[in-house]
N, C-alpha and C positions, 0 to 999 in steps of 0.2 A: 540767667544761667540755669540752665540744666540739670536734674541728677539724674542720673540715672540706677536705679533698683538692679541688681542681681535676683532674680525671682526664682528658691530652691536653695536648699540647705548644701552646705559642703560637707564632705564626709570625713575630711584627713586622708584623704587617697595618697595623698603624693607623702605625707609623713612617714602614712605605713611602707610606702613604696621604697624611699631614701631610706626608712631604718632596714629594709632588707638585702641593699643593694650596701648600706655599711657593715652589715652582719657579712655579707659574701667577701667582699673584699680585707677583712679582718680573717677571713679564715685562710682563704689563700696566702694572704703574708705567714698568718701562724705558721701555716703547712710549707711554704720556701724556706723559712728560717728553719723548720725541723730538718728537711730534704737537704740545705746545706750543710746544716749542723754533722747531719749523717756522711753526707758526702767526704768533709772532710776530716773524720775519724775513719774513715776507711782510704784515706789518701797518707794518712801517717801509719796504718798501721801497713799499707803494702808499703812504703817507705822501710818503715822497719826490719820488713821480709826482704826490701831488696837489701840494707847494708849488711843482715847476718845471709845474707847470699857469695855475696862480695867478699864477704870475711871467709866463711870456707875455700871459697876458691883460691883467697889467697891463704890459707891454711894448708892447703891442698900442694898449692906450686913452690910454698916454702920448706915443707915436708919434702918433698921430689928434690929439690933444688940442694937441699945437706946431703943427699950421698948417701944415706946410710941406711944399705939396705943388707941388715940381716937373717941369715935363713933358720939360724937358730932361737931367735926369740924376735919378737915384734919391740918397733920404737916406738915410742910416743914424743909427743912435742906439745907443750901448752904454752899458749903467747896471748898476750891482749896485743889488738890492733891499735884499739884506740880506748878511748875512756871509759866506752860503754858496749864492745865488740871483744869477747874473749873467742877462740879456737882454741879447740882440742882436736889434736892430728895422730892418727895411727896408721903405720905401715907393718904388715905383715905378711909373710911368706906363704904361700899356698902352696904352688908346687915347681917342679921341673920336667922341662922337656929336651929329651935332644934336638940337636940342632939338623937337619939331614944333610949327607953329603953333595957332594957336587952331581951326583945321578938321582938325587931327590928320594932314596931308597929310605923309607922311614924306621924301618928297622937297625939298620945300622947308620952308628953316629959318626961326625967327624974329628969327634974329641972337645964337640962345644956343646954347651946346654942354654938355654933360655931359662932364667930364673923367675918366676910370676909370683909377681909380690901386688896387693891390695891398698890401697892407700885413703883413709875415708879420715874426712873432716869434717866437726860438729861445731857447727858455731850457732852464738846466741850473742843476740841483741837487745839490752837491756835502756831503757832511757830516761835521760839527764832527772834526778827528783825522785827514785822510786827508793833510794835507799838502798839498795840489792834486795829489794821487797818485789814481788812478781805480779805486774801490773796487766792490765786488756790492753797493752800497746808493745808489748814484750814478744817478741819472734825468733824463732829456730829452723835452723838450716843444715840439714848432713848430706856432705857430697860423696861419692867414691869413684875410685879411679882404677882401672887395670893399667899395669904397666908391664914388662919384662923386663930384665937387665943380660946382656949375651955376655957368657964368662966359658972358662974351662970347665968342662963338663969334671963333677967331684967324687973322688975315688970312690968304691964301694966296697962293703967292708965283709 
């Protein structure tokens, strides 16, 4: 039988090669785990921005939806939606316009006026564990609305 000699030292080429080729793939995993990690804290916080979105707008159409629009002082309205979704709603009167006649002459009215009243909703979105303590996952939202309401144009004094 045979032997045969390998003639020539070996270097460790392939150890150093495998320990750099495990260095590279160690860091890529680090870096996807970070890149998730990140991804999804910026997936809860637009979460966040969208339910105090949601919550003004319905802050906004519950506000609109009571009727109650005075020209002499502004309403307010404060309701929690849900556990962690409060609104605060305000309507206020800006101004009025006559309404113009059936010849569209705008200087004289028909005995109607258009009342322009403002309607803005602030909502905040607080989440589940913070305590009412103000957390990097906490989000706020203020809507506003124009509206008018057509009534009897009001005597002038």
């Amino acid at each position: 039988m045979k032997h045969y000699r390998i003639h020539g030292k070996q270097n460790g080429a392939a150890l150093i090669v495998g320990l750099i080729l495990l260095v590279v793939v160690t860091v890529l995993a680090v870096s996807g785990m970070s890149t998730a990690t990140t991804e999804l804290a910026m997936a809860r916080n637009d979460q966040n921005y969208e339910n105090a979105f949601q919550a003004a707008e319905t802050g906004l159409e519950q506000a609109i939806a009571q009727g109650q629009f005075n020209t002499l002082a502004g309403v307010s309205l404060n309701q929690n939606i849900n556990a962690y979704d409060l609104v605060a709603s305000q309507i206020t009167f800006e101004n009025s316009t006559l309404v113009p006649d059936r010849a569209f002459s705008l200087g004289v009215g028909s005995g109607i006026a258009a009342y322009h009243f403002l309607a803005t909703a602030t909502a905040e979105s607080k989440r589940e564990g913070t305590s009412g303590g103000t957390t990097d996952r906490d989000a706020s939202a203020v809507h506003t609305q124009a509206f008018y309401v057509v009534g009897p144009e009001a005597p002038t004094l």
